[in-house]
OpenMM code with the backbone's topology and positions (N, CA, C; nanometers):
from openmm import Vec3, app, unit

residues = "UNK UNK UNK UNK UNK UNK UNK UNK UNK UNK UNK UNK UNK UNK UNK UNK UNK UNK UNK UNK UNK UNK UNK UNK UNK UNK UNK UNK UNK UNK UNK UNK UNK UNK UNK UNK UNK UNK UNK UNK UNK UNK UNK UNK UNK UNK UNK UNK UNK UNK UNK UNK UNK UNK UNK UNK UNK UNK UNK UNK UNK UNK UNK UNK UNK UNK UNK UNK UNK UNK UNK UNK UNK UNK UNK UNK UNK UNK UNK UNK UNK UNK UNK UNK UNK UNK UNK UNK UNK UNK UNK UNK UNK UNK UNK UNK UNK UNK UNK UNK UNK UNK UNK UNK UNK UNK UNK UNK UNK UNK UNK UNK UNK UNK UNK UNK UNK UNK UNK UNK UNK UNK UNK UNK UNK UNK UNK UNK UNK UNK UNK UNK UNK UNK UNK UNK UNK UNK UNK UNK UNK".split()
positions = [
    Vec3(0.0823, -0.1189, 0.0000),
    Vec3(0.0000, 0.0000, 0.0000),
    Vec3(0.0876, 0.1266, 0.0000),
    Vec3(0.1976, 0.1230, 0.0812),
    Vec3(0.2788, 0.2421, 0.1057),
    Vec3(0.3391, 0.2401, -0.0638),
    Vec3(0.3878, 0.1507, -0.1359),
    Vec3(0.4765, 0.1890, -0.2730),
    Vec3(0.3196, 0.2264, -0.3519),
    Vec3(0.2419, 0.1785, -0.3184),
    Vec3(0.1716, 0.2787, -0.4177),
    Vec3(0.1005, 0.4075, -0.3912),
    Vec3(0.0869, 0.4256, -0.2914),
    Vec3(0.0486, 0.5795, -0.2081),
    Vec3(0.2297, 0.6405, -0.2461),
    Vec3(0.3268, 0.5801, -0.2523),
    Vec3(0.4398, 0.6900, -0.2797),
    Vec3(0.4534, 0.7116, -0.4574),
    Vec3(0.3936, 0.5978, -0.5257),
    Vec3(0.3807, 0.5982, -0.6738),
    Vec3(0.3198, 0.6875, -0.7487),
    Vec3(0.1820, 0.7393, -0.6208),
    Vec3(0.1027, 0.8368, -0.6773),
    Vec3(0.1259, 0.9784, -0.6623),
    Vec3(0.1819, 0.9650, -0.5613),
    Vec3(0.2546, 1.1158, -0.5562),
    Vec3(0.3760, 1.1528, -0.6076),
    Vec3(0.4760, 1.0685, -0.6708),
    Vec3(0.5856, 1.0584, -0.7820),
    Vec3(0.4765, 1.1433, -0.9051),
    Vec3(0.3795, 1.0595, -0.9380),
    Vec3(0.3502, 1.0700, -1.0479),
    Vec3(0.2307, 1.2394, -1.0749),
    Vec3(0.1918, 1.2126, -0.9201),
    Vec3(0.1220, 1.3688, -0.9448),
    Vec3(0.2064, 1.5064, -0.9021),
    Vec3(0.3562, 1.4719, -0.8485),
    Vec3(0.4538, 1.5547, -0.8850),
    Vec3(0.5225, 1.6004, -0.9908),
    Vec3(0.5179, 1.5084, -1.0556),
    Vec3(0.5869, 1.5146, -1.1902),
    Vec3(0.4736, 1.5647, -1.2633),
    Vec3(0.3051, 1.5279, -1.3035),
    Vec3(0.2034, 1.6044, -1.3717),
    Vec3(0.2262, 1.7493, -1.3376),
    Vec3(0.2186, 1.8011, -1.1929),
    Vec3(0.2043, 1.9324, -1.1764),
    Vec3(0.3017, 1.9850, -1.2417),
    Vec3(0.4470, 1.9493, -1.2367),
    Vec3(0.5594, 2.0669, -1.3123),
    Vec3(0.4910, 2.0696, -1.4374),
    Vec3(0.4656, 1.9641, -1.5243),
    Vec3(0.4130, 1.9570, -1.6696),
    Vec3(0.3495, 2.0403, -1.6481),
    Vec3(0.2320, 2.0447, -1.5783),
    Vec3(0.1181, 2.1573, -1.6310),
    Vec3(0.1612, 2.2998, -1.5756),
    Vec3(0.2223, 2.3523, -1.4907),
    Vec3(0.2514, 2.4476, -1.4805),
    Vec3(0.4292, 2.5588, -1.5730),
    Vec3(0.4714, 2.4180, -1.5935),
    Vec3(0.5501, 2.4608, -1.7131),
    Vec3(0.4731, 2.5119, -1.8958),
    Vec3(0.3484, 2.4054, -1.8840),
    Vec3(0.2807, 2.4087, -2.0063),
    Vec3(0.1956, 2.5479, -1.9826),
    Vec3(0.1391, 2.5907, -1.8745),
    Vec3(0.0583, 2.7260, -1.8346),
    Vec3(0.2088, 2.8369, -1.8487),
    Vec3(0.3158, 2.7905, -1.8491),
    Vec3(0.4360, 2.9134, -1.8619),
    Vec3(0.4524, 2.9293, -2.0515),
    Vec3(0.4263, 2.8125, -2.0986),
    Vec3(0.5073, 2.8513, -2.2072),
    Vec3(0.3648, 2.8288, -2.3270),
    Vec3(0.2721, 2.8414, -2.2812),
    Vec3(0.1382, 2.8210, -2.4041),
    Vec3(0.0537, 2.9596, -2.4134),
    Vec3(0.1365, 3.0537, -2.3582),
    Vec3(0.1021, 3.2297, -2.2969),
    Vec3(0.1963, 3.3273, -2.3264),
    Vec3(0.1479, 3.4345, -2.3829),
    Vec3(0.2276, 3.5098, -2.4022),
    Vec3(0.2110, 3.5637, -2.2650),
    Vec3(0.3116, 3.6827, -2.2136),
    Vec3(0.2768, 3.7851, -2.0766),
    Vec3(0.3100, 3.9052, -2.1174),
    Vec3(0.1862, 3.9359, -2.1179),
    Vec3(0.2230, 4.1060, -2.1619),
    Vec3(0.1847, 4.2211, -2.0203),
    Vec3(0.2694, 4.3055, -2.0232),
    Vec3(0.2988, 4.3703, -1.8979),
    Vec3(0.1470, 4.4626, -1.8514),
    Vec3(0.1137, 4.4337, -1.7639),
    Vec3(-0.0186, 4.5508, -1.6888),
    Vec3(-0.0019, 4.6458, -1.5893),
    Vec3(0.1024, 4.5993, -1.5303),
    Vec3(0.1780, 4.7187, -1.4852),
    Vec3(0.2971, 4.7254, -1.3752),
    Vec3(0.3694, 4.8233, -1.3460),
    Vec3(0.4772, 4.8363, -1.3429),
    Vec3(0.4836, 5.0004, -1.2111),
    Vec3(0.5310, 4.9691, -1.1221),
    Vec3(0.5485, 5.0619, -0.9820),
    Vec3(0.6908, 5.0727, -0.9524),
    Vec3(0.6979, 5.2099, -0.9232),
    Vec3(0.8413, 5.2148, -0.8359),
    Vec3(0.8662, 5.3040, -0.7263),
    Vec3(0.9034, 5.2403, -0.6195),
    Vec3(0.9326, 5.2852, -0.4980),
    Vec3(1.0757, 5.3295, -0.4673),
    Vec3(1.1118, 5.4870, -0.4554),
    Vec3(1.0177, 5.5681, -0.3983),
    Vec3(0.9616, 5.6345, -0.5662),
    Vec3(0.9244, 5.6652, -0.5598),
    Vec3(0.8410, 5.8167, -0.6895),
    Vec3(0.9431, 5.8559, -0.7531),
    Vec3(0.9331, 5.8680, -0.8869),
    Vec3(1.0457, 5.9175, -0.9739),
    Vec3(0.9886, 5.9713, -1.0140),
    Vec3(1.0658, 6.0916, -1.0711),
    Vec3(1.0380, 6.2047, -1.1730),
    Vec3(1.1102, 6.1656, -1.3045),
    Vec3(1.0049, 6.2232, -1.3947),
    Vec3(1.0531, 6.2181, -1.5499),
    Vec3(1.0059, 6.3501, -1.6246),
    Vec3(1.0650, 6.4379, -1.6659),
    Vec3(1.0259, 6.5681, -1.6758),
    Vec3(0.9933, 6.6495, -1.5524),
    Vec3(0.8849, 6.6663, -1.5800),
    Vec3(0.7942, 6.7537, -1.4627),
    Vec3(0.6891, 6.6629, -1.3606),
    Vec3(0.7051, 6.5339, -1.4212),
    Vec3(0.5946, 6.4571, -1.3295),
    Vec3(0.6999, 6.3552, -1.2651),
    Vec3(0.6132, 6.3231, -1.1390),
    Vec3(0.6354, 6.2267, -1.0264),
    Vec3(0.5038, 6.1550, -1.0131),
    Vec3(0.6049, 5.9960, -0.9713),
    Vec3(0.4739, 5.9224, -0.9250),
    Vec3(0.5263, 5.7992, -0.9266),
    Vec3(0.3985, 5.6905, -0.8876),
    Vec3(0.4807, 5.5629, -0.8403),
    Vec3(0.4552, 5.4631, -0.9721),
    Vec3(0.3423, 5.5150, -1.0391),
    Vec3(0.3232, 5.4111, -1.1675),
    Vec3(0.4523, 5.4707, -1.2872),
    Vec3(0.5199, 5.3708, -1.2909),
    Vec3(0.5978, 5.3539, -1.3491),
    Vec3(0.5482, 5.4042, -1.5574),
    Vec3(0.4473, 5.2950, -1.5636),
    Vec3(0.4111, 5.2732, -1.6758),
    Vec3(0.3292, 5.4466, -1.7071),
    Vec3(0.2350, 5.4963, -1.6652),
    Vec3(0.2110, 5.6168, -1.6656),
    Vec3(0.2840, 5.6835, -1.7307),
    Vec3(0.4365, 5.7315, -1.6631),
    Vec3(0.5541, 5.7910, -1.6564),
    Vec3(0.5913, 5.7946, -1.7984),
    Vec3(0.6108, 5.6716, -1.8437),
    Vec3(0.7193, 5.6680, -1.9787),
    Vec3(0.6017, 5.6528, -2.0769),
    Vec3(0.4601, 5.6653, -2.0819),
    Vec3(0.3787, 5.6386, -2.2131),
    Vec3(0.2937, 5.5298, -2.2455),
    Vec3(0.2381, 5.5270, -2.2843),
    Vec3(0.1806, 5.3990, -2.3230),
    Vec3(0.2161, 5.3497, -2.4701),
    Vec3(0.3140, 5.4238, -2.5450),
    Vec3(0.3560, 5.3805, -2.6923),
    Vec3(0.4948, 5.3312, -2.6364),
    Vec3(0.5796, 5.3101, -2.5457),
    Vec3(0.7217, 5.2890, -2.4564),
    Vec3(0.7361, 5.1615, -2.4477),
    Vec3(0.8916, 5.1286, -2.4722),
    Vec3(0.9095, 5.0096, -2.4793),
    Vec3(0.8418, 4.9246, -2.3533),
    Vec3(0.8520, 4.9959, -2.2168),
    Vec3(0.7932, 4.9236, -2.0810),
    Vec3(0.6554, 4.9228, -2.0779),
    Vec3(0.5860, 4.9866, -2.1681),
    Vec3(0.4616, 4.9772, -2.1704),
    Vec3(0.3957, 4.8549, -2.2826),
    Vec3(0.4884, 4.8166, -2.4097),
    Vec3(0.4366, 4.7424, -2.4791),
    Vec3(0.5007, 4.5679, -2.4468),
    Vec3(0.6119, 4.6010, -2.3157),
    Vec3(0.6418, 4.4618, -2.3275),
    Vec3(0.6265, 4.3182, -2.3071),
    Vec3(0.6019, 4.2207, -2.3898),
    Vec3(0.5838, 4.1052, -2.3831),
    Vec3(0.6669, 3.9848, -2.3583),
    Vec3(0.6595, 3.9285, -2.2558),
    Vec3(0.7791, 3.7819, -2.2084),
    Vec3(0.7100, 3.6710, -2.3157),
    Vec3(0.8136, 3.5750, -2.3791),
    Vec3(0.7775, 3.4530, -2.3661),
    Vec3(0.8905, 3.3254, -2.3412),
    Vec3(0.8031, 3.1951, -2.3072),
    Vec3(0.8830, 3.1300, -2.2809),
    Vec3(0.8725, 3.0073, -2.3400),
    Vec3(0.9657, 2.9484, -2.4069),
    Vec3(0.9606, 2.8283, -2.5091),
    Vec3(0.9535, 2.7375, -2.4366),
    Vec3(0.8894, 2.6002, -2.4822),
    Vec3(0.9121, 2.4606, -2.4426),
    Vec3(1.0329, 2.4277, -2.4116),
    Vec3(1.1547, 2.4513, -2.4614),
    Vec3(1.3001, 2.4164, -2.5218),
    Vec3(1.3666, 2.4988, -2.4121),
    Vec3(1.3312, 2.5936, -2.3080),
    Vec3(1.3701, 2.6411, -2.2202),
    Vec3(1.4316, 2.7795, -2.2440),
    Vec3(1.4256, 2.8459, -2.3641),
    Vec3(1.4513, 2.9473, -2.4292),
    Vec3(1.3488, 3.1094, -2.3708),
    Vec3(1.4022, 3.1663, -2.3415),
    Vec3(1.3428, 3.3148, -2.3008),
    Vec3(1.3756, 3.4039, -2.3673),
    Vec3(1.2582, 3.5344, -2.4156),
    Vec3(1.2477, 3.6121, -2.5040),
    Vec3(1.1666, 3.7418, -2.4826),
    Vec3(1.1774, 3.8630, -2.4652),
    Vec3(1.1103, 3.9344, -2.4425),
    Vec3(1.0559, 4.0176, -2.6015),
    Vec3(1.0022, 4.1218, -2.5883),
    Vec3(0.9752, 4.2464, -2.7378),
    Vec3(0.8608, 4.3344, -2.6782),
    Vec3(0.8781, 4.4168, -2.7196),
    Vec3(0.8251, 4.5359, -2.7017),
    Vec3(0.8014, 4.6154, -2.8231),
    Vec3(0.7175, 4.6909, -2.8706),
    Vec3(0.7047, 4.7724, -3.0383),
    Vec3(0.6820, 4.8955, -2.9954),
    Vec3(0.7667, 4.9236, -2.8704),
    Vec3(0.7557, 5.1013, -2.8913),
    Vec3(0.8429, 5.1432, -2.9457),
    Vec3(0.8662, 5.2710, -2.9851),
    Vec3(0.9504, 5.3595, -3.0305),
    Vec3(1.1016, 5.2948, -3.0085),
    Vec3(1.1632, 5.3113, -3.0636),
    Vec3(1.3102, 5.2579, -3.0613),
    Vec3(1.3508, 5.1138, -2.9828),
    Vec3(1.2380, 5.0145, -2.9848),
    Vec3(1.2891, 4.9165, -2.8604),
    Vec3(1.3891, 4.8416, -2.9452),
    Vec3(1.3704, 4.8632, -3.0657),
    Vec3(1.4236, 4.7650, -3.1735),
    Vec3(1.6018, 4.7556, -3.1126),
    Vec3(1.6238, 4.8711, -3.0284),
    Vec3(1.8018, 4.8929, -3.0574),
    Vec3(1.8616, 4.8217, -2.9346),
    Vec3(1.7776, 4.7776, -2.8252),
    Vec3(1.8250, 4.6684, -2.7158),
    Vec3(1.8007, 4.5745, -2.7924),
    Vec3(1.7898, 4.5121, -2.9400),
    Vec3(1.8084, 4.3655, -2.9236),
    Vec3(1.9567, 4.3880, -3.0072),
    Vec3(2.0213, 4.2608, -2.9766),
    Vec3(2.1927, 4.2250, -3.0018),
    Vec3(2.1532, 4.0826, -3.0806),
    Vec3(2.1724, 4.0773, -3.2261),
    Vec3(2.1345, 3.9592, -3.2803),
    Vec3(2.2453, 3.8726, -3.2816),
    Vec3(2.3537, 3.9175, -3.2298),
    Vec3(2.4648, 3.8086, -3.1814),
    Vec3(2.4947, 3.7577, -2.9925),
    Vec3(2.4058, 3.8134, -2.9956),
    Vec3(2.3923, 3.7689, -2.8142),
    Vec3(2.3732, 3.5900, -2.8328),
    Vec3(2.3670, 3.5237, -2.7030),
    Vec3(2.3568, 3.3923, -2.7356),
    Vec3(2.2055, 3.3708, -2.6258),
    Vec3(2.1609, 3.2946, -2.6478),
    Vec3(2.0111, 3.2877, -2.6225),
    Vec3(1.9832, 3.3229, -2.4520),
    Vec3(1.9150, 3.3411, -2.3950),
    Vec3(1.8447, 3.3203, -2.2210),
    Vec3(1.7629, 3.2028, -2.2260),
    Vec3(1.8277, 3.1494, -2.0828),
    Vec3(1.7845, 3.0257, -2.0776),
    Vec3(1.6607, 3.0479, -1.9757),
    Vec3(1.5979, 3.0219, -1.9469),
    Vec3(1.4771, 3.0238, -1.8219),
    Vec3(1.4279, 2.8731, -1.7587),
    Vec3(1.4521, 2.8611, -1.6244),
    Vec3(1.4402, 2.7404, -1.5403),
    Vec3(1.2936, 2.7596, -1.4049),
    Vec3(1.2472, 2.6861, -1.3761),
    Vec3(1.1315, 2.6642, -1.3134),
    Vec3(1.1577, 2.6359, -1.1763),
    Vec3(1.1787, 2.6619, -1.0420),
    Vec3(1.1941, 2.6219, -0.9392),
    Vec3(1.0477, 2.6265, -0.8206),
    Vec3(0.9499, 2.5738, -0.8105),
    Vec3(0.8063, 2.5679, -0.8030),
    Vec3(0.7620, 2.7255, -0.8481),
    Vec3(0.7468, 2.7813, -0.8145),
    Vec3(0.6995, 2.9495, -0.8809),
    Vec3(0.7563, 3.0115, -0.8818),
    Vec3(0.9110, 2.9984, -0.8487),
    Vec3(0.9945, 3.0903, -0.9654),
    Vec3(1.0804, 3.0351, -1.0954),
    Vec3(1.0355, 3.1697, -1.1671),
    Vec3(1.1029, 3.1556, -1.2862),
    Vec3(1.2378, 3.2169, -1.2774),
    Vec3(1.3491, 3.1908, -1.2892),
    Vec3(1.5106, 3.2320, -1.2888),
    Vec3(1.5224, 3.2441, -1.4371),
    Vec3(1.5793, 3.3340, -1.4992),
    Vec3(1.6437, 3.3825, -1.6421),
    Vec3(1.8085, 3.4191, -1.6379),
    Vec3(1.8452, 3.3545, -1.6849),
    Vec3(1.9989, 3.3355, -1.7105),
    Vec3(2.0570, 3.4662, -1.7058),
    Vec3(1.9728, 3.5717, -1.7703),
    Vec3(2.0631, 3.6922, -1.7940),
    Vec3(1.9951, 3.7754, -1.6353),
    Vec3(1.9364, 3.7366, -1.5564),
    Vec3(1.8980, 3.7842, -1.4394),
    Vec3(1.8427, 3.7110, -1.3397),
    Vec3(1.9501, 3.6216, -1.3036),
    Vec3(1.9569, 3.4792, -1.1945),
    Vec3(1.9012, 3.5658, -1.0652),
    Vec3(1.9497, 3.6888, -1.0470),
    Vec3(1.8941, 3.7019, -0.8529),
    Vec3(1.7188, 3.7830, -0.8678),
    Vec3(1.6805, 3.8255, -0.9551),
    Vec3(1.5305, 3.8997, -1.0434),
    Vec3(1.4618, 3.7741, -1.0657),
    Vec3(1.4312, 3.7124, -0.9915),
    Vec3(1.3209, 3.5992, -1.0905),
    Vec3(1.1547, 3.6399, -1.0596),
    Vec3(1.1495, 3.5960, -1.1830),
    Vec3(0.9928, 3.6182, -1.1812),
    Vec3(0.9113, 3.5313, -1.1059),
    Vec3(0.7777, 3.5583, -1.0817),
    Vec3(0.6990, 3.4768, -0.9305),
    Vec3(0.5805, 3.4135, -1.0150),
    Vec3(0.5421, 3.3442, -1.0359),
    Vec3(0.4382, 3.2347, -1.0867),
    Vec3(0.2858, 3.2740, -1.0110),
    Vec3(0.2233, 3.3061, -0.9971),
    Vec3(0.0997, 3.3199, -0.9326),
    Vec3(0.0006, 3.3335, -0.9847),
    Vec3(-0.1371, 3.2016, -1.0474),
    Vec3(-0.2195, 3.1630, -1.1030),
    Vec3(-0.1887, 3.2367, -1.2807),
    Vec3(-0.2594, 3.3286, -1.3156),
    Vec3(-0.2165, 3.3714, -1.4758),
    Vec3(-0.1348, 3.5123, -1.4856),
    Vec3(-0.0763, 3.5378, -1.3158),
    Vec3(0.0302, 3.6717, -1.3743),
    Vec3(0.1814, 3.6359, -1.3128),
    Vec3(0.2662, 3.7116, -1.3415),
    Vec3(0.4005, 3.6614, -1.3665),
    Vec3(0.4252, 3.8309, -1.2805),
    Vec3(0.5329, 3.8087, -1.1772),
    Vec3(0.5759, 3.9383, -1.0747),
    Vec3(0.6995, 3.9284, -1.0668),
    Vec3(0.7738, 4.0209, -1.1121),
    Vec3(0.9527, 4.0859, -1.1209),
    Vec3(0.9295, 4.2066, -1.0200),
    Vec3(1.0597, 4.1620, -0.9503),
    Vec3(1.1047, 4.3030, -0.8330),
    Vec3(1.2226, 4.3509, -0.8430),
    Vec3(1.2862, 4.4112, -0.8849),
    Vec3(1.4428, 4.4602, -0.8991),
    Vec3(1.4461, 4.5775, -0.8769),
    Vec3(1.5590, 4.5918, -0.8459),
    Vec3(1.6405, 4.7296, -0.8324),
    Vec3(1.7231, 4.8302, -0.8716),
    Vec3(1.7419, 4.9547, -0.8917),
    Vec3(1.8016, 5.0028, -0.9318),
    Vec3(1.9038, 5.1332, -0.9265),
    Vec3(2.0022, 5.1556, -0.8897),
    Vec3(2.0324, 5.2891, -0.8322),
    Vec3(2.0453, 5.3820, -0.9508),
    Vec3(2.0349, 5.5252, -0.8957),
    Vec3(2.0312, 5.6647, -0.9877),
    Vec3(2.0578, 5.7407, -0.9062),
    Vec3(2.1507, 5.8243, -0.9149),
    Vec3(2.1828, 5.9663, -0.8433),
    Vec3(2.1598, 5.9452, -0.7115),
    Vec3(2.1833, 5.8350, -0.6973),
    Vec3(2.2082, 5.7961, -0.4880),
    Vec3(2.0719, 5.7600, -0.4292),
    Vec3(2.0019, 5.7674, -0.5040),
    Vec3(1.8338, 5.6677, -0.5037),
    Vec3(1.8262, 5.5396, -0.5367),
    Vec3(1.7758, 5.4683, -0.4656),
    Vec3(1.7899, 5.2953, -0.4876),
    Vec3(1.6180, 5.3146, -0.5261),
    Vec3(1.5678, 5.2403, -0.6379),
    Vec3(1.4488, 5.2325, -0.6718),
    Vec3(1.4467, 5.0782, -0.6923),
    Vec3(1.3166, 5.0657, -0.6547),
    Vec3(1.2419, 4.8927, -0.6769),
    Vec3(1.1299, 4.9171, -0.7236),
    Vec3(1.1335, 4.8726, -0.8704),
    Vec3(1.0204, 4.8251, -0.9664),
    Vec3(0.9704, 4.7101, -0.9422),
    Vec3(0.8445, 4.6956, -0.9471),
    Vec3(0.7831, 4.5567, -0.9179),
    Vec3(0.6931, 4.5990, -1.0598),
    Vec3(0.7303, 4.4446, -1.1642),
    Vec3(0.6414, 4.4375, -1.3023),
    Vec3(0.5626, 4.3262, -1.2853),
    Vec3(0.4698, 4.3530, -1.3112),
    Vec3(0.3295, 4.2506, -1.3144),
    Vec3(0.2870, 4.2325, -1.4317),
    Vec3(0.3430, 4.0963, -1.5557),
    Vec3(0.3070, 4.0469, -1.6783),
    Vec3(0.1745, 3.9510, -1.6471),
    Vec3(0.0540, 3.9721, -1.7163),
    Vec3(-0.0783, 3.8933, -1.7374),
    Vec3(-0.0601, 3.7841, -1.8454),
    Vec3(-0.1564, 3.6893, -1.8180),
    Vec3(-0.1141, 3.5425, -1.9103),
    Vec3(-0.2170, 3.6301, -2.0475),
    Vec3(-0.1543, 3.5833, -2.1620),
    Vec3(-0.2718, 3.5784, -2.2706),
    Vec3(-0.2881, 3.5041, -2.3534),
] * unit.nanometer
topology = app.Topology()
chain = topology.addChain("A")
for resn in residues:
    res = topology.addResidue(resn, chain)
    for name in ("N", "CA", "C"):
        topology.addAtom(name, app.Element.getBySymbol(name[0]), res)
């Protein structure tokens, strides 16, 4: 009785990564929004929505994650100039699953957070002796 009460939970361990790897990579995530603590100014305005700030035609406003079967990670964005961060000789991002986080090769300590159909990045950043933390919130589609 015990090898098969441990058989079934082998086997409904191993289903869950499947399906929650298959809910990562059968979705695009396109960004809904984006905060930063404390308030930044950009021109003449301050505030904590990030996305506000830079536009809604902006690369942070149009951007989309995806993630391949093959373990391959990819972002794009179609605002205004996003075209000039891509490097077509870069060598690929890998992206790995550790129960709800997602880790990306090119930003191992930033991983993204798994939580039912949205995807949550927190990082940091310094400027002129201000440490800012963006928290991005990508929706499944």
């Amino acid at each position: 009785m015990r090898i098969i009460l441990l058989m079934l939970a082998i086997c409904l361990t191993i289903s869950c990564k499947k399906d929650l790897d298959k809910k990562l990579t059968s979705k695009e995530w396109k960004i809904e929004s984006t905060s930063v603590t404390p308030a930044i100014t950009i021109g003449s305005k301050s505030s904590t929505n990030y996305l506000e700030l830079m536009g809604s035609a902006s690369c942070e406003a149009t951007t989309t994650l995806y993630f391949s079967e093959e373990g391959v990670f990819s972002s794009s964005a179609n605002g205004a100039l996003c075209d000039l961060f891509y490097n077509p000789n870069s060598k690929p991002i890998i992206w790995t699953r550790e129960e709800n986080q997602i880790k990306i090769s090119s930003q191992p300590n930033s991983p993204y957070i798994l939580n039912g159909n949205k995807l949550t990045q927190t990082t940091t950043t310094a400027s002129g002796g201000i440490v800012y933390t963006f928290v991005r919130v990508y929706k499944a589609k």
